[in-house]
C-alpha positions in Angstrom: 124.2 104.0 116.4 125.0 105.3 119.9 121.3 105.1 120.7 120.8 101.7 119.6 123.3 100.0 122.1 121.4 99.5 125.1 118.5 97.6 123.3 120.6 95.9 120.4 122.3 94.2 123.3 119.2 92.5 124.4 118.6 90.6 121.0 120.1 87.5 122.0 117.8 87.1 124.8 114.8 87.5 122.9 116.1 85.2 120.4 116.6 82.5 122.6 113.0 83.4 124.2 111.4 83.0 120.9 113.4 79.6 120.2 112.2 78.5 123.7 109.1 76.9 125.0 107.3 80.1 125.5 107.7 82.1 122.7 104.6 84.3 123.2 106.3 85.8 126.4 108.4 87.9 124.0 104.8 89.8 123.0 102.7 91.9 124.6 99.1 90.1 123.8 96.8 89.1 126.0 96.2 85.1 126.5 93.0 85.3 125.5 93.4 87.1 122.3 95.9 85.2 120.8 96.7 86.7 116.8 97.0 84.0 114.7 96.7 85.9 111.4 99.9 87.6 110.3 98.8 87.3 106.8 97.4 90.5 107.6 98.4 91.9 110.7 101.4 90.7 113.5 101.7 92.1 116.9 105.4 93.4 117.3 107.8 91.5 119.7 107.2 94.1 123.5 110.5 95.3 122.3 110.2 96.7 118.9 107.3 98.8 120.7 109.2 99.9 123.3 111.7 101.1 120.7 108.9 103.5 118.4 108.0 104.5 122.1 111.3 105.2 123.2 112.0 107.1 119.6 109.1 109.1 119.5 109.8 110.2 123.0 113.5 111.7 122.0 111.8 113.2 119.1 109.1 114.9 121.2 112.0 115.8 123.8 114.3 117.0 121.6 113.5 118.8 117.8 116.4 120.4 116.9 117.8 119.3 113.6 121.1 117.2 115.0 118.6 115.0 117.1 115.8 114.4 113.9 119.1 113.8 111.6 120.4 111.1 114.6 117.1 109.4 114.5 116.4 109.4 110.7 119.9 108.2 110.4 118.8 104.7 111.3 117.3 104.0 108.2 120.2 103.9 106.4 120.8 100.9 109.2 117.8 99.6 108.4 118.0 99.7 104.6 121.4 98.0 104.9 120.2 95.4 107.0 117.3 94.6 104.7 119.2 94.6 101.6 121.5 91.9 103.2 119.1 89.7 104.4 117.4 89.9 101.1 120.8 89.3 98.8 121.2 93.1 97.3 122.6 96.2 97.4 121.3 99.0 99.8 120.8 101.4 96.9 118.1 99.0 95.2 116.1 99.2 98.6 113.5 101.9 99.0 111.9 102.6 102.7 107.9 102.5 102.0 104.9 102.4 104.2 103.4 99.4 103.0 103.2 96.9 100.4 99.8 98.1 99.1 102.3 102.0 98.7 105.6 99.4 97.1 103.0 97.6 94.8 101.7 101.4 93.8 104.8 102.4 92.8 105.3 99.9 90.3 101.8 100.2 88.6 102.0 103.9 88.1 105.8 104.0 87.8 106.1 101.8 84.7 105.6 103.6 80.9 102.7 101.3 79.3 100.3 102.4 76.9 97.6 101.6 74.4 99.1 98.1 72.9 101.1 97.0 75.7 99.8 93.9 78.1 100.2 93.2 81.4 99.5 89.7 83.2 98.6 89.0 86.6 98.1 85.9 88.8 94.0 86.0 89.3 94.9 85.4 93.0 97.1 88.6 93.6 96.1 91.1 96.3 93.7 94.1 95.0 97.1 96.6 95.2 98.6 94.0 92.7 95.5 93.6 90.3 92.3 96.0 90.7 95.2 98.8 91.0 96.1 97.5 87.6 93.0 97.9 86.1 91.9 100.7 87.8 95.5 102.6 85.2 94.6 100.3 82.5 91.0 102.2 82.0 93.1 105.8 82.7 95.7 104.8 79.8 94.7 102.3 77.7 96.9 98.9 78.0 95.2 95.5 78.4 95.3 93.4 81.6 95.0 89.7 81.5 94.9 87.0 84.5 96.5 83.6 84.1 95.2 80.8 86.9 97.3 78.0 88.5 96.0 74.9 89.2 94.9 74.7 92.7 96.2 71.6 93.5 99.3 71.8 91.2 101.3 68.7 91.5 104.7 70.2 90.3 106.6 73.0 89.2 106.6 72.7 85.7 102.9 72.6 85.8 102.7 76.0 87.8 105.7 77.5 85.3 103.5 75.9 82.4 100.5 77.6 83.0 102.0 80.8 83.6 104.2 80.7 80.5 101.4 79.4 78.3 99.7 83.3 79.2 102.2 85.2 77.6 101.5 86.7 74.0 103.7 89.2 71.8 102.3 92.3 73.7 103.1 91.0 77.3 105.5 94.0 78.6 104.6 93.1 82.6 104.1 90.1 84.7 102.8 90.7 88.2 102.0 87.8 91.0 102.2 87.3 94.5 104.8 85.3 96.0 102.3 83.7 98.8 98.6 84.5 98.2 96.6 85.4 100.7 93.1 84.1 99.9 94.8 80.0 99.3 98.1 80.2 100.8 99.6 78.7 97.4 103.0 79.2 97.5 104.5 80.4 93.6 107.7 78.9 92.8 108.7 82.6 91.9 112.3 81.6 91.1 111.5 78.9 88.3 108.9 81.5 87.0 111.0 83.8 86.7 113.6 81.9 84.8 111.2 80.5 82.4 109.7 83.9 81.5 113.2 85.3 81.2 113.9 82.7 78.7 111.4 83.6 76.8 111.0 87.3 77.0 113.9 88.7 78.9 112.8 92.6 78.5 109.5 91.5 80.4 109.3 93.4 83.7 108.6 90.7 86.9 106.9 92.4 90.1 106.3 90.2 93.0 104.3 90.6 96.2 106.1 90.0 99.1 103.9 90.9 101.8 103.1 87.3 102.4 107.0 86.1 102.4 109.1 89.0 103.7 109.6 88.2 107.2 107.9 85.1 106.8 110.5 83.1 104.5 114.5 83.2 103.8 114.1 85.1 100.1 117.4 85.9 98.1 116.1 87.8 95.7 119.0 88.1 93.3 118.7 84.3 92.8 114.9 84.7 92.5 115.6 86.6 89.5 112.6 89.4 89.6 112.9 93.4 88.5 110.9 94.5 91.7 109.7 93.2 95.0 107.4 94.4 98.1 106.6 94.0 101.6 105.3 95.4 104.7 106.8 95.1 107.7 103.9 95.3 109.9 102.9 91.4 108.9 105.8 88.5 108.8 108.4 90.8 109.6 107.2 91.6 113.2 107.5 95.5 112.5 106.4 98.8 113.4 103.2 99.4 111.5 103.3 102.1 108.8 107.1 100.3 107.1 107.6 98.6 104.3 110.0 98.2 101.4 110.5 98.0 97.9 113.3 96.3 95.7 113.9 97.2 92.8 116.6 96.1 90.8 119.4 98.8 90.0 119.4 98.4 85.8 115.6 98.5 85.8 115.3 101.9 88.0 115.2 104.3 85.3 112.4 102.4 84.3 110.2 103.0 87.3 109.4 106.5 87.6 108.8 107.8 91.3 104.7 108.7 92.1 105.5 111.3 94.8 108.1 113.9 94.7 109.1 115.5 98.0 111.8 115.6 100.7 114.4 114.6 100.3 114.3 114.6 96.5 116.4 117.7 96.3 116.4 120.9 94.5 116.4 119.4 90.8 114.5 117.1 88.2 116.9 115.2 88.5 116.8 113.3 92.2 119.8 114.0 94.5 118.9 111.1 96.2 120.6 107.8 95.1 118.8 104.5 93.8 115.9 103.7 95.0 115.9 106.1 97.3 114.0 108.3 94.9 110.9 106.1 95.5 110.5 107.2 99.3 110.7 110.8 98.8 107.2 110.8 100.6 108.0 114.1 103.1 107.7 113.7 106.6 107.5 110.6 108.1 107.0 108.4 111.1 110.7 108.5 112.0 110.2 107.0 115.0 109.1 103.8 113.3 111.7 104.0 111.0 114.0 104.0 113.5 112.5 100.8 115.3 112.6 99.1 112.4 115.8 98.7 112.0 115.9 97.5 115.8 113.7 95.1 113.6 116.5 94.0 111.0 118.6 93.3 114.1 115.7 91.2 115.8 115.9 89.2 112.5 119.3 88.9 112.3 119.9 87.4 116.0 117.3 85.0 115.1 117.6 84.3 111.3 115.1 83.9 108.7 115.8 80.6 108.5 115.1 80.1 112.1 112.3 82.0 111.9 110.7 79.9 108.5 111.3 76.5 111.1 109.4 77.7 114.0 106.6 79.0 111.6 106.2 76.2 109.5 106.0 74.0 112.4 103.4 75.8 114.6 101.5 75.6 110.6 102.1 72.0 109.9 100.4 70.9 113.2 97.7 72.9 112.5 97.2 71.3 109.1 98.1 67.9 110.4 95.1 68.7 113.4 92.8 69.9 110.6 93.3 67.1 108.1 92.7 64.6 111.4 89.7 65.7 111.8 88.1 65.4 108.0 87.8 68.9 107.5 88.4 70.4 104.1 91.5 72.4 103.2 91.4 75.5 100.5 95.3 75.2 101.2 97.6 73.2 98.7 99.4 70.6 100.8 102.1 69.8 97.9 105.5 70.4 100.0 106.5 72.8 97.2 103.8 75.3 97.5 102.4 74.9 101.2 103.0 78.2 103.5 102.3 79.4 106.5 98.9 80.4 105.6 96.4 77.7 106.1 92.9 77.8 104.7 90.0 75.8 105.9 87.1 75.5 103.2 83.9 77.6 104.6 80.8 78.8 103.3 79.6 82.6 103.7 78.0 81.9 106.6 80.9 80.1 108.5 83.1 82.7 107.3 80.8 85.3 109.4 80.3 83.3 112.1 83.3 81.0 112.4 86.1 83.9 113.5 83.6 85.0 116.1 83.4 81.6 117.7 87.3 80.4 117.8 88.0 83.9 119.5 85.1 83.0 122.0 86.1 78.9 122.6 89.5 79.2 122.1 91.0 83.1 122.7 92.9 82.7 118.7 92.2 85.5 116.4 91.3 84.3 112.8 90.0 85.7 109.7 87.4 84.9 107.2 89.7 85.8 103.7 89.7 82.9 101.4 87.6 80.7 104.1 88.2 80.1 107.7 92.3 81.5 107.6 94.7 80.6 109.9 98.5 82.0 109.3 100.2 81.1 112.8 104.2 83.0 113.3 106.8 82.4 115.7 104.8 83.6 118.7 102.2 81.1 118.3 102.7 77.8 120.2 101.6 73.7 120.2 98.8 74.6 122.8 97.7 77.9 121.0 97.3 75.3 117.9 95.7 72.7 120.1 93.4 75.0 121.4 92.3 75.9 117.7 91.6 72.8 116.9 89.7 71.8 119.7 87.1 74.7 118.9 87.2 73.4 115.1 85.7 70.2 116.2 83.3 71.8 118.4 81.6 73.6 115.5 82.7 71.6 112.8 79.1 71.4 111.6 79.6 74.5 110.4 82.2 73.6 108.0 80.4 70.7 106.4 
C-alpha cells in the first residue's frame, strides 16, 4: 500500500473538484472534444492515468519478482474495494478485462445442452445475446428473446412480460441492467424476485457495463447469480479492467474458459472463489494497479454522488431535447430513465448527425440506437447547452 500514499491522499481534492463548478478540469480532454458517450467509452479522471503511467514506469524500472508481487498486490485492494461498494464478499469478485470477457464467461461457463432454454432481453448487448447463439448452434440448447414494452408504464408490467417468457425448460435468464441502444433502465431487482419465485434454480446474469460506475448497485439485494462490468465506461477506469460477480453457492456452477497463471499446479484451482475466472496469464498490471486508485476515486466521491451529478447533467439534456419537439427513443418513466439518452434518427442522421454536433458544438456522440447521448460527471450545464444548441441548428435532420 506504501506506493499508493502519495496519490490516495489527493482524492479529496479531486472529489471536491468533480462536485464543483468545473468538473471537466479533473480530465485531460480537450475543450473542443468533449466525450459525452460513456455508454461506450469514458476518458479517465488525469489522475487515474497518471497512476497506469506511474505503474508501468516502476514495472519497466524495476522486474525483479518482489517489485511485480508489490504492484500485482493491489488488486487484492482493488477487488476488496469493489466487492464493498457492490454489497459482497471479495472472493465472489473476479478481475476481468472487460464486460464483453465477464459476459463470456458466463455463456461458456454454464453446463446447458440439447433441451435446456435460455432467455434473453432482445435489447442485450451482442456479448449477452449473439454470444449466446453463436454456443447454442455448437451444443444444442434453445435461445429465446422476451421484449419489454418500450414505454412501460410500471414495474409490474416490465416483471410481467419477462415472467410471462418463461416455459418448463428455461435453465438461464440473461438481460442487461441499462441497455445501450434505448437507455431503458430494467428493474433488475423486482425481476429477479419474481423469477425466483417462480423458478428458484434458474441462473440470473446481468449486464452491468451500463450501471457499474454509473449507479449505486447492491447486488446482494438485487438478487442475481452473476454480474459484469468494465471499468473503462461508468467507472472512469483504466481501459482493459473489468469485473465479474458471481455469487459464491453458484461458482461451481460456472466453469472457468481459460486456465493459466495463477491457477496452480492442479485440476483443482489453488486460487480461491472467483478468482479462478481471471486466471488469464499475464496481464496489464499496471492497470490493475490503477484501478484500484480507481475504487478509492469512487469511494472519496460515492456512487451516490456520482448517480446525482450524472443524472442531472442527463435530465437537462432531456428536459432541452423534449423543449425543443424533438423525439426521444429514451423511456422518460422515472423508474427506468438512465443516463443514456436517445434521440430518434433515421440512417442518415445517425451518419451524419455525430459528425455535425462534434463540428458546432465540440461534444462527442454516437449513432447506437439513434442520435446517443450518455453525459457523466465530467460533463457540465454549458457542455449540455452547447448540445442542444447544435440540435436545433440541424433539427431538420431529425424530423
Amino acid at each position: 500500500a506504501a506506493g499508493m500514499v502519495g496519490t490516495l491522499g489527493t482524492w479529496p481534492g479531486v472529489a471536491a473538484a468533480l462536485a464543483g463548478p468545473a468538473p471537466d478540469s479533473a480530465f485531460g480532454f480537450a475543450p473542443d472534444r468533449v466525450p459525452m458517450n460513456a455508454a461506450n467509452l469514458c476518458p479517465m479522471p488525469s489522475a487515474i492515468g497518471a497512476a497506469v503511467a506511474r505503474f508501468a514506469a516502476e514495472l519497466d524500472r524495476d522486474m525483479s519478482a518482489g517489485n511485480r508481487r508489490r504492484v500485482e498486490g493491489f488488486k487484492e485492494t482493488a477487488r476488496a474495494g469493489i466487492a464493498r461498494q457492490l454489497g459482497v464478499d471479495a472472493d465472489e469478485v473476479a478481475i476481468v478485462r472487460n464486460t464483453s470477457e465477464a459476459n463470456g464467461i458466463v455463456v461458456q461457463g454454464l453446463e446447458l445442452a440439447a433441451g435446456d432454454e435460455v432467455l434473453l432481453w432482445d435489447q442485450n448487448h451482442p456479448s449477452n445475446h449473439l454470444a449466446w447463439r453463436v454456443r447454442a448452434r455448437r451444443d444444442g440448447f434453445t435461445v429465446r428473446e422476451f421484449p419489454v414494452p418500450a414505454h412501460a408504464a410500471s414495474i409490474d408490467e416490465v416483471v410481467d412480460a419477462v415472467t410471462a417468457a418463461l416455459t418448463p425448460g428455461t435453465r438461464v435468464v440473461s438481460f442487461t441492467h441499462v441497455s445501450n441502444v434505448t437507455g431503458f433502465r430494467m428493474p433488475a431487482a423486482e425481476i429477479c424476485a419474481a423469477l425466483r419465485a417462480r423458478a428458484p434454480s434458474l441462473f440470473i446474469h446481468v449486464d452491468g457495463a451500463q450501471t457499474w460506475g454509473a449507479r449505486a448497485a447492491d447486488l446482494r439485494a438485487m438478487g442475481c447469480d452473476s454480474f459484469s462490468g468494465s471499468a473503462h465506461k461508468w467507472y472512469l477506469g483504466p481501459r482493459e479492467t473489468g469485473m465479474l460477480y458471481v455469487r459464491a453457492d453458484r461458482q461451481d456452477e460456472v466453469a472457468a474458459t481459460v486456465v493459466s497463471i495463477p491457477w496452480g499446479g492442479d485440476v483443482t484451482p489453488e486460487v480461491t472463489g472467483a478468482r479462478r475466472y481471471e486466471a488469464l496469464g499475464q496481464r496489464d498490471d499496471a492497470a490493475i494497479a490503477a484501478l484500484a486508485e480507481t475504487v478509492a476515486w469512487h469511494d472519496a466521491l460515492t456512487p451516490a454522488a456520482v448517480e446525482r451529478a450524472s443524472s442531472a447533467v442527463a435530465e437537462r439534456l432531456r428536459e432541452g431535447v423534449e423543449d425543443l419537439g424533438l423525439p426521444l427513443v429514451s423511456n422518460g418513466h422515472p423508474d427506468f430513465r438512465s443516463s443514456v439518452v436517445i434521440l430518434r434518427a433515421g440512417d442518415g442522421a445517425r451518419r451524419r448527425l455525430p459528425e455535425l454536433i462534434l463540428e458546432d458544438a465540440g461534444v462527442i456522440a454516437a449513432a447506437t440506437g439513434g442520435l446517443r447521448f450518455s453525459p457523466h460527471v465530467y460533463n457540465t450545464p454549458a457542455h449540455v447547452d452547447r448540445v442542444l444548441a447544435a440540435l436545433a441548428r440541424h433539427r431538420d435532420l431529425l424530423g
